[in-house]
C-alpha positions, 0 to 999 in steps of 0.5 A: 642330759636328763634321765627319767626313771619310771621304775625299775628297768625303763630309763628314758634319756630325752632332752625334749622331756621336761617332766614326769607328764611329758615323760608318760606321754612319749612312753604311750605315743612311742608305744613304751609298755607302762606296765608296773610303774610307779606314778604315785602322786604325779600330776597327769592333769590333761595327759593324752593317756589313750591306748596306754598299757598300765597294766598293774600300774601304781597310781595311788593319788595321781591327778588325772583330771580331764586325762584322755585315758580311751582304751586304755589298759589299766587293768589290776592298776592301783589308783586309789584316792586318784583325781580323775574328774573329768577325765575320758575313759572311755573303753578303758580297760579297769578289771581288777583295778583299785580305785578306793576312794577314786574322784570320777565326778563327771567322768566319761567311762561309757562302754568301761571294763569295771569287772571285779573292780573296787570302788568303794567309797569312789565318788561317781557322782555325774559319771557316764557309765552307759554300756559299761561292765560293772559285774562284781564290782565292789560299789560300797558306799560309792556315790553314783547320784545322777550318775547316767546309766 
């Protein structure tokens, strides 16, 4: 028997479920709210994320290269110093999130919710940010170089 524990509440006894990864990806396809977990550090490299709700989420560090993160919620998620290059994100929910120092090089957030969000320092560089809302969002020193707009 494997039990999983994503915070405080939600355990998870699946015997199909190997990792951490797998684990997140059952929760999203079933419909399991991620809401306030905790993933700092997980590796997430390619995880089908699309129309998860992590909402307020704690992601900080996380690898989430080429994730599929589509209409996600991910709003007021912490996910500073995540690796999400590559990544898609389109129509992904981020007001109010926090991604200081995020990797998006080269990801796709065409039509994204970035109000309000903090991207300082984020490297954006190559990213497709088309139609996404930016209003108030905090661009100090991120690096948006041949970004498409």
């Amino acid at each position: 028997m494997k039990l999983f524990r994503i915070d405080g509440s939600l355990i998870i006894d699946n015997p199909e479920i190997d990792n951490l990864k797998e684990l997140v990806e059952y929760c999203v396809r079933v419909g399991i709210s991620l809401q306030y977990a905790n993933m700092q550090g997980a590796n997430m490299r390619g995880a089908d994320l699309r129309n998860a709700n992590m909402r307020n989420a704690y992601m900080q560090c996380a690898n989430m290269q080429y994730a599929n993160m589509r209409y996600a919620n991910m709003q007021c998620a912490n996910m500073q110093y995540a690796n999400m290059q590559y990544a898609n994100m389109r129509y992904v929910d981020l007001q109010d999130a926090d991604l200081f120092n995020a990797d998006l090089f080269n990801a796709d957030l065409f039509n994204a919710n970035l109000q309000d969000a903090n991207l300082q320092d984020a490297n954006m560089q190559y990213a497709n940010l088309q139609y996404a809302n930016m209003y108030h969002a905090d661009l100090r020193g991120a690096n948006m170089r041949d970004a498409d707009f």
